[in-house]
C-alpha positions as CSV (number, residue, x, y, z in Angstrom):
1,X,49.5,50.6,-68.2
2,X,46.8,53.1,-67.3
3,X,47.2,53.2,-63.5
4,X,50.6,55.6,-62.1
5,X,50.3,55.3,-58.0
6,X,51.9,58.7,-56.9
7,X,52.8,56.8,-53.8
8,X,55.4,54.9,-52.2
9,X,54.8,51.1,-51.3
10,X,56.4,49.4,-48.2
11,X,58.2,45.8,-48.6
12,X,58.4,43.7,-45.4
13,X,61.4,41.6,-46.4
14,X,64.0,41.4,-44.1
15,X,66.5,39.6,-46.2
16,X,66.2,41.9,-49.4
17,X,66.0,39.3,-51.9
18,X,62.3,39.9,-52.4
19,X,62.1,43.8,-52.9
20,X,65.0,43.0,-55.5
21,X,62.8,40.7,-57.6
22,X,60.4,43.3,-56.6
23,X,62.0,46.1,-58.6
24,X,62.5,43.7,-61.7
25,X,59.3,43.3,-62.0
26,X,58.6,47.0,-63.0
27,X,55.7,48.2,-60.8
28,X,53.8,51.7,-61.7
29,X,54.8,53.1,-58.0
30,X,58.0,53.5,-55.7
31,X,58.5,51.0,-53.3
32,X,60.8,51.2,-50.1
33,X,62.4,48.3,-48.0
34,X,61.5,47.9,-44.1
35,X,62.6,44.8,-42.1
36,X,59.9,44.3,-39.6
37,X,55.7,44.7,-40.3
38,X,55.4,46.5,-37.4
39,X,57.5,49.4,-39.1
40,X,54.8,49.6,-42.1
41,X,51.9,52.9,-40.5
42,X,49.1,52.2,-40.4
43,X,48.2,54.9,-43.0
44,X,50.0,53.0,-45.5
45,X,48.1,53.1,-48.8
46,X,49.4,49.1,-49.2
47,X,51.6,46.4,-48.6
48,X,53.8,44.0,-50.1
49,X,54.9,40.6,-47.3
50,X,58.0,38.7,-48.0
51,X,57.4,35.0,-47.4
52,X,60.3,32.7,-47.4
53,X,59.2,29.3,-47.6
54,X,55.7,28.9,-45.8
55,X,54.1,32.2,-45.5
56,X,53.2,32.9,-41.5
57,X,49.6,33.2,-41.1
58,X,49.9,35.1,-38.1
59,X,52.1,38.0,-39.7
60,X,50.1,38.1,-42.8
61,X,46.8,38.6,-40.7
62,X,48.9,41.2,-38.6
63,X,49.4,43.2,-41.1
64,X,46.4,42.9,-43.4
65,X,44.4,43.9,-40.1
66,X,46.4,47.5,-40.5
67,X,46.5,47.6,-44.4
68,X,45.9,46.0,-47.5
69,X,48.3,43.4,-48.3
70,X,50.1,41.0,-50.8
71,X,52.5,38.3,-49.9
72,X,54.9,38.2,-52.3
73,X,56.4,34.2,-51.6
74,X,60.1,33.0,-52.7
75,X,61.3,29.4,-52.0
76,X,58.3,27.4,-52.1
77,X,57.8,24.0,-53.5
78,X,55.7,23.5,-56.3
79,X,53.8,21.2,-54.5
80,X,52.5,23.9,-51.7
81,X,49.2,25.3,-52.1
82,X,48.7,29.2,-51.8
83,X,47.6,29.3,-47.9
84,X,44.1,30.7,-47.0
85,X,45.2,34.0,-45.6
86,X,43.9,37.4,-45.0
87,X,46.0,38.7,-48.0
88,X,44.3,40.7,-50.5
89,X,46.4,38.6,-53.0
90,X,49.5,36.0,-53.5
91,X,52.0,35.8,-55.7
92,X,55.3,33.8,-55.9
93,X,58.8,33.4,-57.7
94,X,57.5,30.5,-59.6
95,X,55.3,33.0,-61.6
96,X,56.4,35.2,-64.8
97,X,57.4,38.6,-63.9
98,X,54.3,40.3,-65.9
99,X,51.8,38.3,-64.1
100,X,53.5,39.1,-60.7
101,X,52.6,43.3,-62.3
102,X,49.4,42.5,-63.1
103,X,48.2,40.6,-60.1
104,X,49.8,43.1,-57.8
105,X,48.5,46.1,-59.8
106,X,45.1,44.6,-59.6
107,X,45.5,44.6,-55.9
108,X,46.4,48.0,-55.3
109,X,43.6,49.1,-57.3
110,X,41.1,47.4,-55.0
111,X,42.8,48.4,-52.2
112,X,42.6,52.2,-53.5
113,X,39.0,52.0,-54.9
């Protein structure tokens, strides 16, 4: 992988199960755990959203007003469609761990171009 962010990435997840997947998955930059969006600055190169169940349109769009943003979604049904958001991207439990990389890699480079 060509891209190494020299930066640290906030996770909104106040229950901890996401940023734990999160490190699984093997991203190319340092991610640190906050509880609440309004904790992420607004200088924050990026952003990763805990979504249990439904994502909340309203937080998403909170957040993705200050920075860019992925949802990261655990404990959907199959059945739910990805929801029309302000989120620079979407990714959820159901999908392999190096897709979850790749599509949050991606994002980041947008966000940084």
């Amino acid at each position: 992988m060509a891209m190494a962010l020299d930066v640290a990435i906030p996770v909104v997840d106040p229950y901890g199960s996401v940023f734990r997947l999160l490190r699984s998955v093997e991203l190319p930059f340092s991610l640190f755990r906050v509880e609440d969006p309004s904790e992420v600055e607004a200088d924050a190169p990026f952003a990763i959203l805990s979504s249990y169940g439904k994502a909340d349109a309203a937080v998403v769009e909170e957040l993705a007003d200050r920075v860019p943003t992925v949802v990261y979604a655990v404990q959907v049904r199959a059945s739910d469609p990805a929801p029309l958001m302000r989120a620079i991207a979407y990714v959820s439990d159901r999908m392999p761990a190096n897709l979850i990389r790749s599509v949050i890699t991606a994002a980041v480079e947008r966000a940084s171009a």
